[in-house]
C-alpha positions in Angstrom: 8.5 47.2 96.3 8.0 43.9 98.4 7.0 40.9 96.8 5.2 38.3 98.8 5.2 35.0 97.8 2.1 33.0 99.9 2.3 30.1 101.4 -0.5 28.8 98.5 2.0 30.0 95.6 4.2 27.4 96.9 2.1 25.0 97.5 1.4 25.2 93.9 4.7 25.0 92.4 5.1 21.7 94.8 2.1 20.6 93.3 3.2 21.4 89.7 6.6 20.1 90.1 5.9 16.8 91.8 3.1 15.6 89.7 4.0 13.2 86.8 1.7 12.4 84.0 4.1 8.9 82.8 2.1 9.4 79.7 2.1 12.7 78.7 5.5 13.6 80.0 7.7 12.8 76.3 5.0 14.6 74.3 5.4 17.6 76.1 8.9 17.4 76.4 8.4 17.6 73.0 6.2 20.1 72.2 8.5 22.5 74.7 11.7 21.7 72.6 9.4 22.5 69.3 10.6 18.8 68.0 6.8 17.7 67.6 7.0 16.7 64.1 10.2 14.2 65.2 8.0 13.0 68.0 4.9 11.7 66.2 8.0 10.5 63.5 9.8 8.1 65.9 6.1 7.1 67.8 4.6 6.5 64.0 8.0 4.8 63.0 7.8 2.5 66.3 4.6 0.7 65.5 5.0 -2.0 63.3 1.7 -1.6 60.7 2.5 2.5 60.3 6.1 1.7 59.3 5.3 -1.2 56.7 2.4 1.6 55.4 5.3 4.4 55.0 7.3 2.0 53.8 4.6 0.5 51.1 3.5 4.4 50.2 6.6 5.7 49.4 7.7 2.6 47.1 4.4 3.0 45.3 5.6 6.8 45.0 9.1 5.7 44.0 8.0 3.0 41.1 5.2 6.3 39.8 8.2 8.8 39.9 10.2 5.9 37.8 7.7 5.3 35.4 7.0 8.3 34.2 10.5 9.0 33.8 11.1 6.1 32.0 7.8 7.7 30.0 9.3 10.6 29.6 13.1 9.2 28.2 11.1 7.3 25.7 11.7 4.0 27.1 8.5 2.5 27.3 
């Protein structure tokens, strides 16, 4: 059995190997080490308006949670 490996298969790997898309390159990194969900974390956490969002969600979430355990202890 005799594999032959034309000179257009290796122009093709070339091809694939040298071309760089800057943008793209950290998302599939990403998506190649199955850590997509950490990715869009750290790009979401990055920009300034998403973080103060999280940030403002989850205190509203924490002062519910609070309040209707306080409810629930009889303290209000």
């Amino acid at each position: 059995m005799n594999a032959i490996m034309t000179n257009f298969d290796i122009e093709n790997a070339d091809a694939r190997g040298t071309r760089k898309w800057e943008g793209l390159s950290e998302i599939d990194q990403a998506i190649r080490e199955n850590r997509l969900m950490e990715y869009r974390i750290k790009k979401s956490w990055a920009d300034p308006w998403a973080r103060s969002l999280t940030i403002a969600v989850l205190v509203v979430i924490a002062v519910g949670f609070s309040y209707l355990a306080g409810a629930s202890f009889g303290l209000w």
